[in-house]
C-alpha positions as CSV (number, residue, x, y, z in Angstrom):
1,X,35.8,27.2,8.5
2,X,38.2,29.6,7.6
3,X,39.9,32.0,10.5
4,X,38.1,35.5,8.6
5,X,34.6,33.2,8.2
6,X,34.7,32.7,11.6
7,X,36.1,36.1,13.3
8,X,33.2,37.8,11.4
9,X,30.7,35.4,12.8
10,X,32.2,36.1,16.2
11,X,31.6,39.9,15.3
12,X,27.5,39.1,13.3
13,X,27.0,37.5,16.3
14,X,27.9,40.4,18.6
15,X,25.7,42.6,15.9
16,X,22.7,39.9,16.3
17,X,23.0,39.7,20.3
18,X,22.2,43.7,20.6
19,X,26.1,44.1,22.1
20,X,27.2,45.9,19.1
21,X,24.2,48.1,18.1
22,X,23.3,50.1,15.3
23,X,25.8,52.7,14.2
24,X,28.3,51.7,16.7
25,X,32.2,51.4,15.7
26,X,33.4,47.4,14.8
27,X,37.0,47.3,16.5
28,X,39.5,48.5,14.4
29,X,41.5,46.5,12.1
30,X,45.0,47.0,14.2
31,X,43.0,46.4,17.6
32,X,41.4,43.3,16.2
33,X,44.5,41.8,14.8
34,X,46.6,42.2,17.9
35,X,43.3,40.8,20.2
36,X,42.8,37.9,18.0
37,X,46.2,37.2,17.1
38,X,44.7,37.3,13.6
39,X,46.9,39.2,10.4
40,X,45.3,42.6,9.3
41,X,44.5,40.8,6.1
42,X,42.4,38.2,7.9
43,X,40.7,41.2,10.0
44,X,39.4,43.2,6.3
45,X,38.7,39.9,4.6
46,X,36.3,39.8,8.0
47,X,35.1,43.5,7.2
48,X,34.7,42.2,3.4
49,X,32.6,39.3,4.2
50,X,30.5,41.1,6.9
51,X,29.8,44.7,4.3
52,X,28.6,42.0,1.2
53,X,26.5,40.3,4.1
54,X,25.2,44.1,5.2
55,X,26.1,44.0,8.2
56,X,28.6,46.8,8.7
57,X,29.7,49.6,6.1
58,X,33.1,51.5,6.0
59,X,33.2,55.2,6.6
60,X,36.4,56.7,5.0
61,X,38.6,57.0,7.7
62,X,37.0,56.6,10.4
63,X,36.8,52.6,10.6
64,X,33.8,50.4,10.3
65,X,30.4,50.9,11.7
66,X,27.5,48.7,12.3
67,X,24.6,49.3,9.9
68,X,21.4,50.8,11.2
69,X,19.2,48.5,12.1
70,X,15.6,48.5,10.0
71,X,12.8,50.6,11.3
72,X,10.3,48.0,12.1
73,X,8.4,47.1,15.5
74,X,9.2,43.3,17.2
75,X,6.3,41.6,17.3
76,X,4.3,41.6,20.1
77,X,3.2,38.6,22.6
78,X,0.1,37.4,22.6
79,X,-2.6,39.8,24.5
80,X,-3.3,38.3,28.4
81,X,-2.6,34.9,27.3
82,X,-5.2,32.4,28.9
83,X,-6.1,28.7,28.9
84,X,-8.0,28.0,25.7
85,X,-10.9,25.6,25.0
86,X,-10.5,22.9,23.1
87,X,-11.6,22.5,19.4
88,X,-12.5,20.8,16.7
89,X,-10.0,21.2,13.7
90,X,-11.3,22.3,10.3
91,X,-9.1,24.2,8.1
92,X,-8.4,22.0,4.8
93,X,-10.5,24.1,2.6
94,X,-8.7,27.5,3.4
95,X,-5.0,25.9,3.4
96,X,-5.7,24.2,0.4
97,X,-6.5,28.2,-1.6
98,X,-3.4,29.1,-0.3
99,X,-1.5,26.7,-1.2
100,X,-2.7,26.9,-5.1
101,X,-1.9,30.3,-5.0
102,X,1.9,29.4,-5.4
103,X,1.2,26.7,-7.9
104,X,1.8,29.7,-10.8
105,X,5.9,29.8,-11.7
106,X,4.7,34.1,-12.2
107,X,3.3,34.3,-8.6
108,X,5.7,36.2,-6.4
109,X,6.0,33.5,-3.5
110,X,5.8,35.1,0.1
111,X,3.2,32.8,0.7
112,X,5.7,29.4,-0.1
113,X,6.3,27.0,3.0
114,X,9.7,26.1,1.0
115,X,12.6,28.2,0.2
116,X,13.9,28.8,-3.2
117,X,15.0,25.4,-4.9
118,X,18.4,27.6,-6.6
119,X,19.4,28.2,-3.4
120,X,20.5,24.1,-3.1
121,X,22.9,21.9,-4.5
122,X,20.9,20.3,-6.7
123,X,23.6,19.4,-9.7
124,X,25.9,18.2,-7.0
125,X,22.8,16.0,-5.4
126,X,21.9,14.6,-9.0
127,X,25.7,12.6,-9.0
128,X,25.2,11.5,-5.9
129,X,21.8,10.1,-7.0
130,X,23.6,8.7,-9.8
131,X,26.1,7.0,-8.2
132,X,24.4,5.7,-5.2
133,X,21.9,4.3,-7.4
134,X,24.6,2.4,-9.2
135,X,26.6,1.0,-6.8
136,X,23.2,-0.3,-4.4
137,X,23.0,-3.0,-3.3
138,X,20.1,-5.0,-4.8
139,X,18.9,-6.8,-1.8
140,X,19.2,-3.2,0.4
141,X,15.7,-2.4,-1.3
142,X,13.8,-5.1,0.7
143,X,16.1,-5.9,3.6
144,X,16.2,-2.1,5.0
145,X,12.8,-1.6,3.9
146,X,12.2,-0.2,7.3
147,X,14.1,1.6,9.5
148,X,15.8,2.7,6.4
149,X,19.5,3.1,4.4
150,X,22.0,2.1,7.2
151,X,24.2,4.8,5.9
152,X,22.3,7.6,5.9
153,X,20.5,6.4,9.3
154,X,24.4,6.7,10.0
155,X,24.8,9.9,8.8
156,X,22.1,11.3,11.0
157,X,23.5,9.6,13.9
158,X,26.6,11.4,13.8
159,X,25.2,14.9,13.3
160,X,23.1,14.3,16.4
161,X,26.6,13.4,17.8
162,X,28.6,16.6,16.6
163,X,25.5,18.6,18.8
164,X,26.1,16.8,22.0
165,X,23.7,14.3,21.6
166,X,24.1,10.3,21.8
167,X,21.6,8.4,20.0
168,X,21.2,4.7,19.0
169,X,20.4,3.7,15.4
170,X,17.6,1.6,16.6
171,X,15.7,4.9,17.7
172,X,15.3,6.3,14.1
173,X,13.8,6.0,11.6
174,X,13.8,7.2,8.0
175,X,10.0,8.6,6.7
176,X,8.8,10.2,3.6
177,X,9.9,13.3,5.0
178,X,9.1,15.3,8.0
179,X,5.4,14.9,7.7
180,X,5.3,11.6,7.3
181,X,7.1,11.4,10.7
182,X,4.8,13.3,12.3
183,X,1.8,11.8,11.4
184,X,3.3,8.4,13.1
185,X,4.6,10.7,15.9
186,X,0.7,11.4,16.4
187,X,-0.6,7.6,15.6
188,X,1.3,5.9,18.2
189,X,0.5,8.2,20.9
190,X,-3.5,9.2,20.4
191,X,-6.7,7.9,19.5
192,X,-9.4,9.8,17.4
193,X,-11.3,11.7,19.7
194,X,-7.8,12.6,21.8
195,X,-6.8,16.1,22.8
196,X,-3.7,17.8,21.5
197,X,-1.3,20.4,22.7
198,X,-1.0,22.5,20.1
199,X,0.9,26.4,18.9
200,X,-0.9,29.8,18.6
201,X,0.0,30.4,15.5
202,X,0.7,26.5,14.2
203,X,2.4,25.4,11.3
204,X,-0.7,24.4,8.9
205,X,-0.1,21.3,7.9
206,X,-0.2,19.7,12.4
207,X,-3.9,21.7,12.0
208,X,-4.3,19.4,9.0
209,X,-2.9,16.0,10.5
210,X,-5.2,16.9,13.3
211,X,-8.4,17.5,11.1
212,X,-7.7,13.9,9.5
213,X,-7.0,12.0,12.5
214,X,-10.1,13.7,14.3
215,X,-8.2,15.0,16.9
216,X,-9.1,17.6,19.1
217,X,-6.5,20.8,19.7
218,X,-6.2,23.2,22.6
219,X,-3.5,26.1,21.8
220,X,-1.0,27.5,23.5
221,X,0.4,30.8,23.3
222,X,3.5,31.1,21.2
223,X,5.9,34.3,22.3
224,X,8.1,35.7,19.3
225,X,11.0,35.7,21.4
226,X,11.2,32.5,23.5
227,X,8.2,30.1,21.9
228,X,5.4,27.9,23.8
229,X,3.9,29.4,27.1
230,X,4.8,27.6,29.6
231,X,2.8,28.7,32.4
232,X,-0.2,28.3,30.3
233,X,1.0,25.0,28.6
234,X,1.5,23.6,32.9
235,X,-2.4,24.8,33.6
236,X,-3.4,23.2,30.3
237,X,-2.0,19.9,31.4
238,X,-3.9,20.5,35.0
239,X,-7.1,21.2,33.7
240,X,-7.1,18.9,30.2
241,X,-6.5,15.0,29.6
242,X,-3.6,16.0,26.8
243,X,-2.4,13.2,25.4
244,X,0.4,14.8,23.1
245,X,2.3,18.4,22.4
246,X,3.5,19.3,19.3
247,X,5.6,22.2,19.1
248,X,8.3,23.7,17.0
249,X,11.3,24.3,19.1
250,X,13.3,26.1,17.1
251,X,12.6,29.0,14.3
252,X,8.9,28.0,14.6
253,X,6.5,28.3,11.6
254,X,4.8,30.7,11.5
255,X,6.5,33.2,14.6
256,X,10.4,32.1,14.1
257,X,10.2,31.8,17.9
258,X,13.6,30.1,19.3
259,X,12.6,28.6,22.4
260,X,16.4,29.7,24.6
261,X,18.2,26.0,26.0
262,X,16.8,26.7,29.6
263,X,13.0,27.3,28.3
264,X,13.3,23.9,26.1
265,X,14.9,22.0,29.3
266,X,11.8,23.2,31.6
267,X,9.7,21.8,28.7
268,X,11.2,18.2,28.7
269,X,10.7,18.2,32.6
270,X,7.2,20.0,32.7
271,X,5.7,17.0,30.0
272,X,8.1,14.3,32.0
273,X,6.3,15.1,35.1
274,X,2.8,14.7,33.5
275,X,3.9,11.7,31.0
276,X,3.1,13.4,28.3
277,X,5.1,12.7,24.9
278,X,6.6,15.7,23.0
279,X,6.1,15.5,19.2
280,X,9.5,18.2,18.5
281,X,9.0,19.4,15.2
282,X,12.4,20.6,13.9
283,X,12.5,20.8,9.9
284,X,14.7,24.2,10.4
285,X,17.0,22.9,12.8
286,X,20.1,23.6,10.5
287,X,19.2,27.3,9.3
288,X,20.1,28.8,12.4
289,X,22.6,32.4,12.0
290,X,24.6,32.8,14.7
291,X,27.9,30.6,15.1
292,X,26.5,28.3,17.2
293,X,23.2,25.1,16.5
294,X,20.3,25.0,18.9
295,X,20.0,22.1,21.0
296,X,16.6,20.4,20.5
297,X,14.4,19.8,23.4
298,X,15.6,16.5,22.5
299,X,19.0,16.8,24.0
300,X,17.4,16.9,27.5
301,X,14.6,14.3,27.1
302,X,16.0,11.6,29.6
303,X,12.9,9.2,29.8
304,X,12.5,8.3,26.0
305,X,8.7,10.6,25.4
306,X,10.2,13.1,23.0
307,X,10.0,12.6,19.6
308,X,12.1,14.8,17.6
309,X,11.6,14.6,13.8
310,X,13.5,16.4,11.3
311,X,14.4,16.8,7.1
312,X,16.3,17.3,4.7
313,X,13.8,19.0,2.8
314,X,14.6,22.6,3.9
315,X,18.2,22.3,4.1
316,X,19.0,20.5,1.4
317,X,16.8,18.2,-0.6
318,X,13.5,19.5,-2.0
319,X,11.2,17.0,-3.6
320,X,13.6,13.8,-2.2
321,X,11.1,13.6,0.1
322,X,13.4,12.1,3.1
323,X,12.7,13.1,6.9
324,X,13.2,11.2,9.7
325,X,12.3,10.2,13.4
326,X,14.6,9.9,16.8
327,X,11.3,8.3,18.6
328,X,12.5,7.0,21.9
329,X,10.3,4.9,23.5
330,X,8.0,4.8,20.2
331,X,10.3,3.6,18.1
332,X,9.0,0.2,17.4
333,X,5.3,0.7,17.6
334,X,6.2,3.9,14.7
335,X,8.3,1.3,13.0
336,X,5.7,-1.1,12.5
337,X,3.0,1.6,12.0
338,X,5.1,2.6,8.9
339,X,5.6,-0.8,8.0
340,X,1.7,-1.0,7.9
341,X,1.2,2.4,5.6
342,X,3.8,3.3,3.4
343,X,6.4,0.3,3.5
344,X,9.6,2.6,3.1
345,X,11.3,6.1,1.6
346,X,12.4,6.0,-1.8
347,X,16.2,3.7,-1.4
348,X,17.4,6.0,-3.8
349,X,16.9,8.6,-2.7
350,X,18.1,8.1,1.0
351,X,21.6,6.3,-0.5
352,X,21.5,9.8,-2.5
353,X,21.5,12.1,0.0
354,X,23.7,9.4,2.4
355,X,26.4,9.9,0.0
356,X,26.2,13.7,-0.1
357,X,26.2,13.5,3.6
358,X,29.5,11.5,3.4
359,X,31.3,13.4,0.2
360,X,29.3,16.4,-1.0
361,X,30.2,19.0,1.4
362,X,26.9,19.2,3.5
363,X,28.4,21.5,6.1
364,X,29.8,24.3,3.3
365,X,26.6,24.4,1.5
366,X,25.2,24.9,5.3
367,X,27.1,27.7,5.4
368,X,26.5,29.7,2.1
369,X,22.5,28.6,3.0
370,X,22.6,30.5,6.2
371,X,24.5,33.7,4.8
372,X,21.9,33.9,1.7
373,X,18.7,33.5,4.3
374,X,20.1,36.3,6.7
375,X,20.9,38.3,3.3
376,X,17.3,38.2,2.6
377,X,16.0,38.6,5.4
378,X,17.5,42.0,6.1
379,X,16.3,43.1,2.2
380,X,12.7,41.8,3.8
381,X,13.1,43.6,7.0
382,X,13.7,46.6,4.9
383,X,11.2,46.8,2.8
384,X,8.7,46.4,5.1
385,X,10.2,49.1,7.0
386,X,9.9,51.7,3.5
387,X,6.5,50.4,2.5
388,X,4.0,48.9,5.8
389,X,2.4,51.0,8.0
390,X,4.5,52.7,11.1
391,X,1.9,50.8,13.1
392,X,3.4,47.2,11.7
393,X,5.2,44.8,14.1
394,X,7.1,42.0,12.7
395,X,8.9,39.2,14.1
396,X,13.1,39.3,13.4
397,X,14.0,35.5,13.7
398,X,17.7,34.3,14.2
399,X,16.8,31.4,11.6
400,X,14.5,29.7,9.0
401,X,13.1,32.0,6.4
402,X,9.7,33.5,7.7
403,X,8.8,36.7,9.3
404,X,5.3,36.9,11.0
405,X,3.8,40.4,11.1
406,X,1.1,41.6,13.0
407,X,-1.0,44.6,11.0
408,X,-3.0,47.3,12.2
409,X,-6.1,45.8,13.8
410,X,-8.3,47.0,10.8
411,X,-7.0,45.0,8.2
412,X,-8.2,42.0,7.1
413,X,-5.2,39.5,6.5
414,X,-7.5,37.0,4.3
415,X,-8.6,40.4,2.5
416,X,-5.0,40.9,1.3
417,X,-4.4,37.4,0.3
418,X,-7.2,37.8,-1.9
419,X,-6.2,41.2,-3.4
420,X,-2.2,40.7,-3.3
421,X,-3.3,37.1,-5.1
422,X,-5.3,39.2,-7.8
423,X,-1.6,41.0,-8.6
424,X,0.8,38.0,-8.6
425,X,1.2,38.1,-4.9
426,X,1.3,35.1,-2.8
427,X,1.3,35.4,1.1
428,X,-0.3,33.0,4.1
429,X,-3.3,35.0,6.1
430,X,-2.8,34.5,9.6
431,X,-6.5,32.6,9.9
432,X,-4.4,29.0,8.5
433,X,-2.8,28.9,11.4
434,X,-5.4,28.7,13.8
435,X,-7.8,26.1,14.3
436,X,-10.1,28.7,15.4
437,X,-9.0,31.3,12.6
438,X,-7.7,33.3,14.9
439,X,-4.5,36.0,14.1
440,X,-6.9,38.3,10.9
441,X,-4.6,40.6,10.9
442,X,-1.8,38.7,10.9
443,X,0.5,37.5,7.8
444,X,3.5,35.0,7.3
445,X,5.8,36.2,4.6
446,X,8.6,33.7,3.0
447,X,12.1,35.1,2.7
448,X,13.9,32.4,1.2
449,X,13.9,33.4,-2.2
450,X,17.1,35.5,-3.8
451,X,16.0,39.0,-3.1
452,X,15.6,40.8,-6.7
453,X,13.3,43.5,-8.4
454,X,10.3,41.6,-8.4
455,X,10.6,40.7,-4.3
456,X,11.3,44.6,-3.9
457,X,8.4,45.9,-6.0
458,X,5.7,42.9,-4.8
459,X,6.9,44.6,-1.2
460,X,5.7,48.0,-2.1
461,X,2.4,46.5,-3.5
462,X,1.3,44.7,-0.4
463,X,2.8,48.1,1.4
464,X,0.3,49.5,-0.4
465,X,-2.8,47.1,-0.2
466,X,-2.3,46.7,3.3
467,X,-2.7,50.9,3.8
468,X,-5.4,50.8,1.8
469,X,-7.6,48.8,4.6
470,X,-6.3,51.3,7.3
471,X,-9.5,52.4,9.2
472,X,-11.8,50.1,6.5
């Protein structure tokens, strides 16, 4: 990273963290060059880099000022949060509208799970393909058929490393991406019939894996700010025979909660106590925006029960289809559960992305990725602010590419799918993520797509719809 790339992360950062609110004065370009040791040109290339990113905006002279910040309500915490029943999980039918109302290329798509495929390096992914492909060894194909490519399992290896954390090779395992492992996650650990530890909201798809495994799910309250409850997931364990928790540690889908280091540690050690395997969902691991990656719950697993699974699906690779497991104590019996259902990932396409790990510049696109996501984010958080009801909250994540708003209680979340949907508007009703349907007036929206006039004026239609239902 260059010195002015990362002085103006030093200074986002302060801007993110609250210490330099909105309006306030940036130091000035002598101050800063003098406190940094840094050259003035270094300092405004900074300036530059944080004004295209929106961050700060020059006022003729009087210096640089942070911008204010968007008029829009954090979301709240759940209301007197309690232990939960548990349930039967039946949601297919309502996922499976949503997710055909992105299908259409002319459908505006807030509702996506994915970001935009231009914002990755597809052209530069397509030689590694290409060479990979040509220089693999036949015999690879069948004797890794496995665990997976050595290289790439290698690769992996060593960005657990750069985060502080020492794995083995034998403990992963390459999948047909995230999913995949997180259906073995679930496998080796319960039995149909089995109670689950769950999110309020949860990502759709562990509802899903659930409903077709005929598990049973008891939710726990997620908190916008700091993730899982806790206290509640503790009296949960008490009172139920939970037999596996699946959570999203980091930028979880739908809330963009960021469980802090400390909250994640007392997780390991609350499940450790009780024996109770953690399935750690973290596809987003890699869009964080501040300078520094969040350790996983992983990192502080010390008995082998957390299973952290991961992708390259919303960093880097869409459609390659490659995810993978770190599955402590489970790695064998997961092994040989793959082994029994879908043999192996695509060779190609793990020596593909291997190679792009290796040569490609993985850490640069990283970089660019993060800036665009925050970019749009703020054009998001901005138009909701112009067009939604005063009375909207909304979550403001420090990664991944989702904000989760919570509507006025008189609207009807799956009654602006349907309407929005009817004007080329796609967005996911807060009732998929609830195995109960819970959250009606809530909505996920999708910021990962390059912010433009369509994104803006699809924002002041669902402005609209949704004041239409006020008091309805």
């Amino acid at each position: 990273m260059k010195r002015y790339e990362k002085y103006a992360d030093d200074i986002a950062e302060l801007i993110r963290s609250g210490v330099l609110g909105p309006g306030a004065r940036v130091p000035s370009v002598r101050y800063a060059s003098q406190a940094h040791g840094i050259s003035p040109s270094t300092v405004f290339q900074a300036y530059y880099l944080l004004e295209r990113r929106g961050l700060i905006r020059a006022r003729p002279r009087s210096g640089y000022f942070v911008n204010p910040s968007v008029l829009v309500q954090p979301a709240q915490t759940p209301r007197e949060p309690q232990v939960s029943e548990s349930t039967e999980v039946d949601v297919s039918e309502l996922v499976f509208s949503v997710l055909d109302s992105i299908k259409d290329p002319n459908t505006v798509p807030f509702g996506s799970a994915f970001p935009s495929p231009l914002l990755f390096p597809l052209q530069r992914l397509s030689r590694s393909l290409a060479s990979a492909s040509r220089d693999m060894d036949p015999r690879m194909v069948v004797t890794d058929m496995s665990p997976g490519h050595p290289q790439l399992r290698r690769q992996i290896a060593l960005r657990y490393m750069t985060s502080g954390l020492m794995l083995p090779m034998e403990e992963l395992l390459i999948t047909n991406g995230a999913l995949e492992a997180l259906n073995l996650c679930l496998q080796a650990v319960t039995e149909p019939g089995d109670l689950v530890a769950i999110e309020a909201p949860a990502f759709y798809a562990c509802l899903q894996v659930l409903e077709r495994l005929k598990l049973k799910a008891v939710e726990i309250p997620v908190h916008t700010h700091d993730g899982i409850d806790l206290g509640i997931l503790a009296q949960t364990l008490e009172r139920y025979p939970v037999k596996a928790v699946w959570c999203m540690t980091s930028f979880q889908n739908p809330s963009g909660a960021l469980m802090p280091e400390a909250r994640k540690r007392e997780l390991v050690e609350l499940l450790r106590e009780h024996q109770v395997p953690l399935i750690e969902d973290d596809v987003y691991a890699e869009l964080y925006y501040g300078p520094h990656a969040p350790k996983p719950a992983k990192a502080f697993d010390t008995d082998g029960l957390v299973m952290h699974c991961g992708s390259f699906a919303k960093s880097l690779a869409p459609g390659y289809r490659i995810g993978w497991v770190a599955a402590g104590r489970y790695a064998q019996k997961i092994e040989r559960l793959k082994l029994m259902t879908s043999l192996c990932a695509s060779m190609p396409a793990q020596a593909a992305i291997a190679d792009y790990l290796e040569h490609g510049g993985y850490d640069r696109h990283l970089r660019k990725l993060r800036y665009a996501l925050e970019d749009q984010q703020r054009a998001m958080l901005a138009a909701i602010g112009r067009y939604f009801p005063a009375q909207t909250r909304v979550s403001q994540p420090v990664g991944g590419y989702f904000l989760w708003l919570e509507l006025p209680d008189s609207v009807d979340s799956l009654q602006v799918f349907k309407v929005a949907l009817a004007q080329g508007i796609s967005i996911a009703p807060g009732p998929i993520f609830s195995p109960t349907q819970r959250f009606a007036n809530c909505i996920r929206l999708n910021y990962g797509s390059p912010w433009n006039d369509a994104a803006e004026k699809a924002m002041e239609t669902l402005g609209r719809i949704v004041r239409s239902m006020l008091g309805n």
